[in-house]
N, C-alpha and C positions, 0 to 999 in steps of 0.2 A: 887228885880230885880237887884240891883245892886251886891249885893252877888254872885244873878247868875253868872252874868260879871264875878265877880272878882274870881270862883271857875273855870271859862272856861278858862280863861287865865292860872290861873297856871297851869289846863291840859294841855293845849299847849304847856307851857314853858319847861313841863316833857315828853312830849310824843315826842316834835321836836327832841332833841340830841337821842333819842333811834331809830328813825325813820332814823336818819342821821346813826347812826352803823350799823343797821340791812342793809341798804342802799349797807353803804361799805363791807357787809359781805354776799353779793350775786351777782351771774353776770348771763350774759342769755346771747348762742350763737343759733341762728336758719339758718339752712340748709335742704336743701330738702325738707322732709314731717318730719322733728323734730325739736324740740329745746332741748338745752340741759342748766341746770343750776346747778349753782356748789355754795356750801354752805359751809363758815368757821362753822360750831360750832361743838362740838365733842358731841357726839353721836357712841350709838352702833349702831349694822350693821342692826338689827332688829328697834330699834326707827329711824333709818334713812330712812328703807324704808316704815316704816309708816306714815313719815312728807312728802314723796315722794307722795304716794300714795293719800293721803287728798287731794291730788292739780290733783288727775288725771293723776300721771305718776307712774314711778315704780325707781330703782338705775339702773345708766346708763348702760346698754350693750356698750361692746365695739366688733363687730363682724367682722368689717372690718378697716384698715389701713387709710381709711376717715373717718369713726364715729372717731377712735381715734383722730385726728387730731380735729374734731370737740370739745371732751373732753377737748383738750389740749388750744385751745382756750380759752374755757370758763375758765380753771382754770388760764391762765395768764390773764386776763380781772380779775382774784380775785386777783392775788398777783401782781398788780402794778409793774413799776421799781424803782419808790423812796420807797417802802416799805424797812423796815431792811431786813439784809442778812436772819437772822434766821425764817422770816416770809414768805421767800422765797421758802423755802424748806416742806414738809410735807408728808403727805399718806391720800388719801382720798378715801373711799367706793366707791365702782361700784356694779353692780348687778351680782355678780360670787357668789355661796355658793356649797359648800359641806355638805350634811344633817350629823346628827349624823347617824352612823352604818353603811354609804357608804363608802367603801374604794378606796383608791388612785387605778388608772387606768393609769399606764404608756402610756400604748399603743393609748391612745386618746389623740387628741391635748390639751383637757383640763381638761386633769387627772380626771376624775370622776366627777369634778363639771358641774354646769348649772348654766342655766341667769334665776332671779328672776321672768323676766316676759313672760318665755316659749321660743320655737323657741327649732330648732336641734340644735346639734351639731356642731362647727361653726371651719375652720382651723385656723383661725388669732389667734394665740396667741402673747405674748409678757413677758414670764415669767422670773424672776429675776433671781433664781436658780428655783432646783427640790422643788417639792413640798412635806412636809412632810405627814409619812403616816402613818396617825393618823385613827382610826376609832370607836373613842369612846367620842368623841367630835365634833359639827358641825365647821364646819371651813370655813370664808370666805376673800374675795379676797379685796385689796384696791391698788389704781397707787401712788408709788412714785413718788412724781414731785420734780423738782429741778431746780429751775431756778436762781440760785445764778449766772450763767455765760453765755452768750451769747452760747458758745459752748453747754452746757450741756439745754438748755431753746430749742433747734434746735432737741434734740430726744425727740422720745415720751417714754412717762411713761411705766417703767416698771413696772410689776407685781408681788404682793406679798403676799403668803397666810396667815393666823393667825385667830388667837381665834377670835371671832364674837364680842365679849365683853358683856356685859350685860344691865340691864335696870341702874343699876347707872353706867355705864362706864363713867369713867373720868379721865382715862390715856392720857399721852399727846402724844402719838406715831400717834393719827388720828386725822387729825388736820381738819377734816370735809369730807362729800360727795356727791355725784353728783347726779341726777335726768334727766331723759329723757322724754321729752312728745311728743307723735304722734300725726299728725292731716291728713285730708283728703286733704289740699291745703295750699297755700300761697298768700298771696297779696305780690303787689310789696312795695317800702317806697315810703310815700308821698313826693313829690318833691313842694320846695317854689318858688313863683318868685318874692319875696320880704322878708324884712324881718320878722322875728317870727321862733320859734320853736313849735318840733313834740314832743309828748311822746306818747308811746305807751304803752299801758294797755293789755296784754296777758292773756287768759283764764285761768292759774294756775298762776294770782299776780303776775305776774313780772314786773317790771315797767323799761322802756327804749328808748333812744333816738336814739338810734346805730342801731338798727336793717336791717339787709343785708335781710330779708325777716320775711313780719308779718305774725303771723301763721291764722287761721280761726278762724271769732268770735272775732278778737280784736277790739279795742278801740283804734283811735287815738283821741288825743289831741291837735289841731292846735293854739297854741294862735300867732297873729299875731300884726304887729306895732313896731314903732322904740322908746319908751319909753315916747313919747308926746300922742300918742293915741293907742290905744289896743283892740282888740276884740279876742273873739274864736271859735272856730267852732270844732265838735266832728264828725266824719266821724264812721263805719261800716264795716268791712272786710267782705263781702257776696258772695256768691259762686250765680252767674249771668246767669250759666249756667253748665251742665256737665263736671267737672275738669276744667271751668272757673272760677279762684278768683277775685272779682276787689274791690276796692270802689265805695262806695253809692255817689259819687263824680267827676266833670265835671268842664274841664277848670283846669290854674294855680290855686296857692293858696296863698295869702297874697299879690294881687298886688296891685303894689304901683304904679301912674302917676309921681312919684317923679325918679323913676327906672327905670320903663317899660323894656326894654331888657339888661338893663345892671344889673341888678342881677340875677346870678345864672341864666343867658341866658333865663330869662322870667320864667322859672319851666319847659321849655320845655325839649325834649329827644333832637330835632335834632335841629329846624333850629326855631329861633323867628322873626317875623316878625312885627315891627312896624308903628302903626298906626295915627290917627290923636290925637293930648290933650292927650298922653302918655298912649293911647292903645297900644294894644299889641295881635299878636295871634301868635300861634303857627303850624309850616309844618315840613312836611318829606322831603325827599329827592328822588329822581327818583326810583322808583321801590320799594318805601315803601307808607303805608297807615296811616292817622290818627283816632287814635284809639277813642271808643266813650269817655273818659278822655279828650281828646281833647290836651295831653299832649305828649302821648307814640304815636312811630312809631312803626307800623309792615312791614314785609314786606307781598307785596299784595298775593304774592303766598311763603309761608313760608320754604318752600323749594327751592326754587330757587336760594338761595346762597350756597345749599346744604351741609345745616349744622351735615349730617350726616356722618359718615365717620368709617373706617374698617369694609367697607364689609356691614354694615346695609342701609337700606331703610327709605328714608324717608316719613311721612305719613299725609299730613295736616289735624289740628283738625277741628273740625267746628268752622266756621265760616270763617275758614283762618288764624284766630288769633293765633291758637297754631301747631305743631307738633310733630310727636313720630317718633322715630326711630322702627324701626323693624330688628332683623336678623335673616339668616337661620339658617335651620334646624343644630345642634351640635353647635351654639354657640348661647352667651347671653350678654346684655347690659352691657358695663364697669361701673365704678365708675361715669363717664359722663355723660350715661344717651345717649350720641352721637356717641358710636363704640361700635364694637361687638368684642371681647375677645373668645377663644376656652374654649368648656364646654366640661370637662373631663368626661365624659362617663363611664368610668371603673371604679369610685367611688363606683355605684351602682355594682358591682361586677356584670354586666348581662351576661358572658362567663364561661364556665364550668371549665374552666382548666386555660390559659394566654389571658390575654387582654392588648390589646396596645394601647395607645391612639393617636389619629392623627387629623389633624388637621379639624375642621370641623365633628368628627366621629369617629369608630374604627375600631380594625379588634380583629378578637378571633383564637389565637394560639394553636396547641395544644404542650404538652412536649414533651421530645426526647422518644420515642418507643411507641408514639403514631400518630396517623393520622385523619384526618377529617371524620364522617361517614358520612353515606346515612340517609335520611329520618326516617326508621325505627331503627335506629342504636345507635342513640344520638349523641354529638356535636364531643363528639371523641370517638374514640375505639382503640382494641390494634392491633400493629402490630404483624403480626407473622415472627418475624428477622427469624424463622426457614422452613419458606416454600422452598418446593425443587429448587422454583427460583430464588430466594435470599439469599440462606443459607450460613453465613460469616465461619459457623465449617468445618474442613476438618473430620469428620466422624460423629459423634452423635451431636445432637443439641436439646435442651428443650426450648418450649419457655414459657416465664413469663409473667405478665402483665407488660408493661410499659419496658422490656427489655427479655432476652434471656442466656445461657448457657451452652457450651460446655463439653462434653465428650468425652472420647474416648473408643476403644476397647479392652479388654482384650491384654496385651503386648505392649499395647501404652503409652503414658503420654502424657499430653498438652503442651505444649510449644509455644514459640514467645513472645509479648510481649503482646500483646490481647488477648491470651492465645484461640488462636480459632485453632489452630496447631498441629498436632500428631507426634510423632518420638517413634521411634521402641525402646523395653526395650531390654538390653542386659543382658539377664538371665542367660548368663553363667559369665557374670562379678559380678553378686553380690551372694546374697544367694541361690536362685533357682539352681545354677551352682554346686551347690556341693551334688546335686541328684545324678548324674551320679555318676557311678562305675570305670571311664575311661575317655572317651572324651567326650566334651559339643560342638555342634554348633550351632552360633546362628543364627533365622532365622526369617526373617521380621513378625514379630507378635508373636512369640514362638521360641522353642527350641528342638535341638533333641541327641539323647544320641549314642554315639557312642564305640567299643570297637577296641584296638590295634590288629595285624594283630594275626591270631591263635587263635582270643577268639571270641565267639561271643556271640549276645545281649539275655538276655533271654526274654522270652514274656512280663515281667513286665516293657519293655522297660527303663531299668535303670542297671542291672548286668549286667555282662560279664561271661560266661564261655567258657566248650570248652579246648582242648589239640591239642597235631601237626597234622599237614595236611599232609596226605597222598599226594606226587605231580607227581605219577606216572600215567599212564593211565587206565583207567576205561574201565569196561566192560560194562557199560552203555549203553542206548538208543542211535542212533546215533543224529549226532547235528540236531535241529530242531523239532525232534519227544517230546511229551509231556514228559515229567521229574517228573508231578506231586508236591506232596510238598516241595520234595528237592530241590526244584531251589529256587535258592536267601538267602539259608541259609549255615553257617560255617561249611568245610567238613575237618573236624582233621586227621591226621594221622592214627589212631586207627580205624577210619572208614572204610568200605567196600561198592566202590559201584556196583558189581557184582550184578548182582538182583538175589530174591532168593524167594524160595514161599513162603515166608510171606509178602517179599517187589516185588511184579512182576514187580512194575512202574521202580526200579533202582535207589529208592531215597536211599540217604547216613545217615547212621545210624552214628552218634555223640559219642562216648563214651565220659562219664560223664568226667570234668574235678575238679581235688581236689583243685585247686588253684587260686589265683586270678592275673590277669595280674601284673605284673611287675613293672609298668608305676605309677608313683602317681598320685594320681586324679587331682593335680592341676598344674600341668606338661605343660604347653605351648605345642597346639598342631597346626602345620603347614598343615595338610592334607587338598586337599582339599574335600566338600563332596560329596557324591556319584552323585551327581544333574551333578558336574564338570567333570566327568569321561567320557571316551569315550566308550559307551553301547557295542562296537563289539570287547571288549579285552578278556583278559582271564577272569575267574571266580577268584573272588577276597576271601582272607581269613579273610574279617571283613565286616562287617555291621552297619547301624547305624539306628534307628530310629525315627522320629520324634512326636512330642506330646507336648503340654500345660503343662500336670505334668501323673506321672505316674501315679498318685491317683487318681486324677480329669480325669474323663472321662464325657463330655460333649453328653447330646444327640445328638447335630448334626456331634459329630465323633460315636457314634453307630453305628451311619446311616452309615458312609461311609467307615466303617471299611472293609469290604471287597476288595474295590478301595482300600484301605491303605497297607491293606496287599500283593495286587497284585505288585500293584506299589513298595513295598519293598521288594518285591522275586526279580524283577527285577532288581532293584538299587544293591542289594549282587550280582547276578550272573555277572552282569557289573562288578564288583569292583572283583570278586575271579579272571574272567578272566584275567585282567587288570594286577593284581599284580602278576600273574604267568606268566604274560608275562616279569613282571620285573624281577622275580627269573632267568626264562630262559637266561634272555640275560645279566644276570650278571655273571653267569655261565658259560656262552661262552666267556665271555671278559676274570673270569677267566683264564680257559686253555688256551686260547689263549695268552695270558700274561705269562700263566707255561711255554709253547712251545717254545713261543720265549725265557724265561732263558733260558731253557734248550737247547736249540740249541746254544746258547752265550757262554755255560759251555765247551759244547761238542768243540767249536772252540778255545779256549781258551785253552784246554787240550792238542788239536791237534799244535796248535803254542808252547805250551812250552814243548813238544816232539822234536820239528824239530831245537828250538832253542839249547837243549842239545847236540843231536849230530853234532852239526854245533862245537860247543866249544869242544868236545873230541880230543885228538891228535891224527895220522895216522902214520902208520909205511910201510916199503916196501910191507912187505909180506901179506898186505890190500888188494893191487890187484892181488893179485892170490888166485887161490881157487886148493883147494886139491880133485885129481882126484881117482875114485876108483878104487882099484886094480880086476885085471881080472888074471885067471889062465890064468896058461904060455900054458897050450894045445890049452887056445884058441889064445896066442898068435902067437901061429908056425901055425896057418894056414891062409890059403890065403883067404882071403875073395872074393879075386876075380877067386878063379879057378872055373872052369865049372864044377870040378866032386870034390867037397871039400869032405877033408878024404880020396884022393886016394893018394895026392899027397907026396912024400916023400922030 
């Protein structure tokens, strides 16, 4: 027996100091429906979450900016402020991995990795740099902490990937890691009204006296007394009813008559009330109830201080004891658990084309050259930018899906800066211009070929031939009677329009010309064209026709070739009259120009006649003139006798 003794003590003696280490090299933070605990010892990333696991939890998620905060907790609760600098600082495991043969995934908040113990894909990151990308090794995630300085201990851990390490990892880069356990509720902590302490015993070993909330299924420990007497008492965290946690326990705990309200205000929540031999009970306050603890206040209608707020509802549990928040439709509970935060809707991509988010909901957009459809249509469809009532082109317009495109017509080109604009080509300014034989005009959408006075167009609309015009009068049809073919075409010199019985109409027969105009082809010409003339002049000796090319003859000038050629008999015989009326009246300016010289000449002759004999000198015998002699028989008679010849 005494052996026994003395073999139980030395276990003791061994097993205390190692209980004390293990002690300092574990801490427990519980919030919400988790707790979280954080372990110095180094381990790989696979034996950490298998020490994890044994206890019923998994390696911590960190999914939102309070879990972290939660993490962050627990790891300053390991590393003390009197601990050394260097014990300060570390990287410890979380539940983030990347499998081997998965590779890195920019385009996700968390590059290809996932959380150990399931769940989507979450926004909250917190990464250190980019992530390396590796895909021929599994690779996982651990927080650098650093609490060497007040500033630097106030952020949260960043993130950092690497090698997973193995079953003997024993590098010193991971100085331990973290574990998360979920429960379905929480008790409150037990409150004293006397002295003694609480420890609490959690369902995966953790042992503590701190606790801001005990998870379900723990164990407290009450030992109570001021060091002259002592007892304990073990309480129950039970679930009392539907998302009700309480203790198996009723009234303060550890009271003293030595105390009664002066410690720790009786173990009450609000108001202690003193009674006879250092009783004691416990009250609320107006508009609050006591609870069956006999300790905690509620208030009687738990909404009525209206603890919910942004926009959410408040909804008392049963009994009255508890409440939830509710919000509408497009949002959801904060971090709080007490306001409602906007739920972004366009995550789920449910709009075909733009989605917008707004507050409380969305709306769905479509792109530019698109529009909202009908029912049978889909969410959007295309616009036709080219319908006859909205069409932005000045001539041709194609439409596309999703936009639209302009063209123009043959002697156009686009133009502006939308390029939805037509302007006329000038084909006698570039290459097309040098078709013609003679003159080029250009005309809104084409071009037409002209030849200098004396020559005229042949059929292929581009040559010139032809010799002098005849500009004398014609024996012709009188004006107005049919002409037939000859009208509107060049009538030379060498031609005869007498009709004759081969020609009865009196059309003018052409002789062939050997030679080609005069004029270079690329000769600046000022005429203007026959469109400009005045139709009631003379018959003109040039022509011009118009056409696209001479080669290209389009179907729809087939068709109107006969209008074409009418219309160009007519346009010639405008223009022959026209310029023969120019011939004529320059002809009479002409003479009448010769006339007047020559009457200038004639007076002019006549003055230096008169001024000669003005300067000749005169002598006597200037004025007299020399009389002619007469015989002397007619001298001797009397011109005046009655009987001349008798008298003697």
């Amino acid at each position: 027996m005494m052996a026994g003794s003395t073999g139980l003590l030395l276990l003791l003696l061994v097993v205390q100091p190692w209980a004390g280490a293990a002690a300092a090299q574990e801490a427990v933070v519980c919030a919400g429906a988790a707790c979280y605990t954080a372990h110095r010892v180094k381990l790989s990333a696979d034996d950490a979450q298998l020490r994890c696991s044994k206890k019923g939890g998994n390696l911590a998620t960190v999914k939102s900016e309070e879990e972290a905060l939660h993490v962050q907790g627990a790891l300053a609760q390991l590393l003390p402020p009197g601990a050394p600098l260097a014990e300060r600082m570390g990287r410890f495991w979380i539940g983030l991995q990347r499998d081997k043969g998965k590779c890195l995934d920019s385009n996700l908040p968390l590059k290809g990795f996932s959380w150990v113990g399931g769940g989507a894909d979450t926004s909250y990151t917190n990464w250190h740099k980019e992530a390396k990308n590796s895909c021929t090794s599994k690779r996982c995630v651990s927080l650098m902490l650093d609490l060497s300085t007040p500033a630097l201990a106030s952020r949260l851990s960043r993130w950092t990937e690497g090698p997973c390490g193995s079953s003997r990892f024993s590098g010193s880069s991971i100085e331990g890691f973290v574990c998360k356990f979920s429960f379905k509720g929480m008790c409150r902590p037990l409150t004293l009204g006397g002295p003694g302490q609480v420890n609490y015993t959690t369902p995966f070993q953790a042992t503590s006296s701190s606790l801001q909330a005990v998870p379900f299924a723990s164990m407290a420990n009450v030992a109570c007394g001021d060091g002259d007497e002592s007892w304990q008492h073990y309480f129950l965290c039970k679930e009392k009813a539907p998302d009700v946690f309480d203790w198996d326990s009723s009234g303060p705990l550890c009271v003293s008559p030595k105390f009664s309200c002066d410690f720790n205000n009786g173990g009450c929540q609000q108001d202690c009330f003193e009674g006879g031999e250092g009783s004691f009970r416990c009250g609320c306050r107006p508009g609050f109830r006591l609870l069956d603890d006999l300790v905690t206040c509620a208030p009687r209608n738990p909404c009525s201080s209206s603890p919910c707020g942004g926009g959410s509802t408040c909804v008392p549990g049963p009994l009255g004891k508890d409440f939830m928040c509710h919000c509408p439709p497009g949002y959801r509970l904060g971090s709080t658990q007490q306001d409602c935060v906007d739920m972004d809707e366009c995550q789920g991509a449910p709009c075909a084309q733009e989605c917008v988010n707004a507050l409380g909901g969305f709306r769905c957009e479509c792109w530019v050259g698109y529009e909202p459809g009908g029912p049978r249509e889909g969410a959007c469809v295309d616009v036709d930018e080219c319908a006859p009532s909205h069409s932005p082109c000045a001539q041709g317009c194609t439409n596309t899906d999703g936009s639209f495109y302009c063209f123009c017509e043959e002697g156009y080109v686009l133009a502006g800066e939308d390029g939805t604009q037509c302007v006329d080509v000038d084909e006698c300014a570039g290459p097309q211009g040098g078709l013609c034989d003679s003159l080029c005009f250009n005309t809104e959408g084409s071009f037409r070929c002209g030849c200098l006075p004396g020559w005229e167009l042949s059929p292929d609309g581009v040559s010139c031939t032809g010799g002098l015009t005849s500009l004398g009068p014609t024996a012709g049809p009188p004006q107005g009677e049919d002409t037939g073919n000859g009208e509107g075409r060049l009538v030379s010199f060498a031609a005869t329009s007498s009709p004759t019985r081969d020609n009865p109409e009196g059309a003018s027969t052409v002789a062939p010309a050997a030679r080609r105009p005069s004029l270079p082809d690329s000769a600046p010409i000022s005429l203007a064209p026959p469109d400009m003339l005045d139709p009631s002049g003379s018959p003109g000796v040039w022509m011009e026709a118009s056409t696209h090319h001479p080669t290209a003859t389009t179907g729809r000038e087939a068709s109107a070739g006969e209008d074409f050629t009418a219309k160009q008999s007519d346009d010639g015989t405008d223009g022959q009259k026209l310029l023969l009326f120019y011939i004529l009246g320059t002809v009479v300016a002409i003479l009448f120009l010769l006339a007047l010289a020559l009457g200038l000449l004639v007076y002019r002759k006549r003055r230096a006649k008169r001024e000669e004999k003005e300067k000749k000198p005169q002598s006597a015998a200037d004025s007299y003139a020399w009389v002619p002699e007469r015989p002397e028989s007619r001298a001797m008679e009397n011109p005046y006798s009655p009987t001349p010849g008798t008298d003697c």
